[in-house]
Structure formats: C-alpha cells, structure tokens
Phi, psi and omega in degrees: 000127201240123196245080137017134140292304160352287220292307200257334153306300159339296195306004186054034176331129145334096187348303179312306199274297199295339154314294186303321155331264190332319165309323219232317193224045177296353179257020162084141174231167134334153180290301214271306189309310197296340145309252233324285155342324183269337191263348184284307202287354181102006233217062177230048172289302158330300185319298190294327167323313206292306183336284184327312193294318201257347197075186160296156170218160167293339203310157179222125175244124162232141199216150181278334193201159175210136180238140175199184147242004181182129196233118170241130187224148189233013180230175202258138228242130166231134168242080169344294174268223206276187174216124168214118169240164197250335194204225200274139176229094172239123176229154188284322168297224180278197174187133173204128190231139187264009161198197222255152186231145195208116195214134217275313199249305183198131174286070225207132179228175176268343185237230177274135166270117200227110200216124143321329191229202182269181179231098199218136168241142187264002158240261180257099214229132178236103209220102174309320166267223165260148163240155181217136178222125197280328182239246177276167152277084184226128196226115176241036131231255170290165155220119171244117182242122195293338206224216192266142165236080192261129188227120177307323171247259174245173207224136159213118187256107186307319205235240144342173138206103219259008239240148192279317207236229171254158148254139182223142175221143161257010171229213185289170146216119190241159176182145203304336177232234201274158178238103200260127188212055179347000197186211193268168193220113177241141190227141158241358166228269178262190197196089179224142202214135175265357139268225181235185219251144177207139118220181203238029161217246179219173190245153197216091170222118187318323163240187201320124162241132193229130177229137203292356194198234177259199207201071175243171172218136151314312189246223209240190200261113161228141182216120174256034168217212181293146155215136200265176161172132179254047188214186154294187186196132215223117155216172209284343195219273188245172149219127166219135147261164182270339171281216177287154162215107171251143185255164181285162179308137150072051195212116174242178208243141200205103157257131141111052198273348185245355188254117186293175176324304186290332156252045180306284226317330190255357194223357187223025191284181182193123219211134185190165203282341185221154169302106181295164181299128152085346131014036216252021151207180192106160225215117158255170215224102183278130164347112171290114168236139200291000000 
C-alpha cells in the first residue's frame, strides 16, 4: 500500500505527526515500512493512529523470537519461541506464539490471539477474536476479548472484563471490577470478581463464586461451594450450591426470572445446603437428609 501525503492529510493527521511525515516521507511510503519508521523514531502513538486509518493487510511474518520495545505490525504474526516487548504489541491479524507472550503496556491484536504459554500484559489487552492461552492469563488492567476465551489454568484482570463469546477456564478467575459474558461462563476452579457478574446464558463454576456486587445469568447458577454476592443475585432459569447461596443485605435471590410459574419446580428450582435468605422467586428444593 503506497501512502501519499495526499493521502494521510485526508486522515486529518496532528500537525506534529504530519510534519514529521513530511521531514522523513515526503514522496510517500509503503504501509508497513512508514510503521516501522514511526515506532523506530519512538512515535508509536503514531503508529497506532495510522493502523486505525489503514486497517490490516494480509502479509504473514514468522520470526523464531521476538524481543523489542515496542512493535505495529499490520499483517498477521507467528513466533516460534517466547515474545517480550517492553511497551505496545499491535498487530492487525492474528497472533500466534508457540511460547509465552509479556508486553509491559498494551496488548491489542486484530483477529485471534493463540499462546503455547501463558500470556501477560502489564496494561491492557484487545483481541477482536478469540483467545487461548495454554497456561495463565494474566492482565493487569482491562481486558476485551471479542470472541471465545479459553485458558488452561488462571485468569487474572486489574479491571474490566469483556468477553464476546463463551468462556472456559480451568483454574481460578479473578477480576478487579465487572465481568460481562456473552455466552456461557464456565469456571473449574473459584470465580471471584470485585464488581459485579452478567451473562447472557449461564455460569458453571466448580468451586465457590463470590462477588462484590450483583450476580446474574440469563439461564441458570451452578456452583459446587458457595455462591456469595454482595448485591442480588438473578437467574433466568435454576440456581444451585453445594453450600450456601447468599445475597448482600437488603438485597434478594431470583430464580426462574425467564420461565413461567408453572414450570419452576422443572425449570427453576433452587438447591442449597440451606433455605436462603430473601428467596423471593423460584421453586425450592430442600436438601435430602438421611
């Protein structure tokens, strides 16, 4: 793609950044080389601007490793060994590292993101498809994932959490504010969030889920400990623990919020070691004791 001043003056550019165009490319560059230029000179705010404008190219780069401070790559990326960048990693495809990737700011890939190891960014992470991380997650500010998320061990979020499609995880998950889920939220091991819980089917989690605010699914609530909450707690269909299920003061629990009346007792039940507090829709199932 052969990139104009013309061209980049449409885009309505920063005075600052089309000046330095003009010093460096008045006869116009290539896409990925006038990246390249912008993140060398340090400029790779720029970078990302130009992207936003430009879009993606098809082009595929495989590199046995990739060490940097900083990377825009505008075609899709394969890495053989690990990837450790020091400040921003954006790439317009994909992304696939056959061993763990560590990026000190911000992560943003355009399609799918795919790791052999874990995956951790020390800002932000934005990935337009799905992600798989064979080992941890670990994000320590937001995270928006566009697509299905799947992670082999644990999940850890400084802030936000965002996901498109379902989620499966096979360890813990924790994350610092609300957690949002478009599809099923599968958990195997705890499932603790410091804001509050949404999904837009149901959640399935093995050990405890404790949450700092409310707590709903569209279907239904399975917990095989507690499941806690300091807000309500609302679901569309059944909800059970093997423990307790408490809701915050002054706050009640709603089962079968998507189901008529007439079929709780097969489509609403609601099972715990004890009758919860505030219980106010759903067809409960008092514990069998021998």
């Amino acid at each position: 793609m052969d990139i104009s001043r013309q061209f980049v003056r449409q885009k309505n550019p920063c005075a600052d950044g089309f000046r330095w165009f003009m010093r460096h490319f008045q006869e116009g560059s290539d896409y990925q080389p006038l990246l390249d230029a912008l993140v060398a000179a340090g400029r790779i705010s720029d970078a990302c601007w130009l992207m936003d404008q430009f879009g993606p190219t098809k082009a595929v780069l495989e590199v046995d490793a990739l060490e940097a401070d900083a990377v825009v790559f505008a075609g899709s990326l394969l890495v053989r060994g690990p990837i450790d960048v020091d400040t921003v990693l954006r790439i317009g495809g994909g992304l696939r590292a056959e061993s763990g990737i560590r990026v000190g700011r911000s992560l943003q890939v355009g399609e799918d993101l795919w790791a052999a190891g874990n995956v951790r960014s020390l800002g932000c992470l934005q990935v337009e498809g799905d992600v798989r991380a064979d080992w941890n997650l670990l994000v320590e500010e937001r995270l928006d994932c566009g697509g299905d998320l799947r992670v082999g061990w644990d999940v850890e979020v400084g802030t936000d959490c965002t996901i498109g499609g379902q989620t499966t995880v096979g360890g813990d998950v924790a994350v610092g504010a609300a957690l949002k889920c478009q599809s099923n939220l599968r958990v195997r091991g705890a499932l603790k969030v410091g804001g509050s819980v949404w999904s837009a089917q149901g959640i399935e989690v093995n050990q405890g889920i404790d949450v700092s605010e409310h707590l709903e699914a569209s279907w239904g609530i399975v917990s095989g400990k507690s499941i806690v909450a300091g807000g309500a707690i609302k679901a569309g269909e059944s909800l059970a623990a093997e423990e307790i299920i408490q809701a915050g003061e002054g706050y009640g629990i709603y089962a079968g919020l998507s189901v008529p009346v007439a079929v709780w007792e097969a489509s609403a039940w609601v099972r715990a070691r004890e009758l919860p507090k505030r219980l106010f829709s759903g067809h409960w199932h008092a514990p069998v004791t021998s």
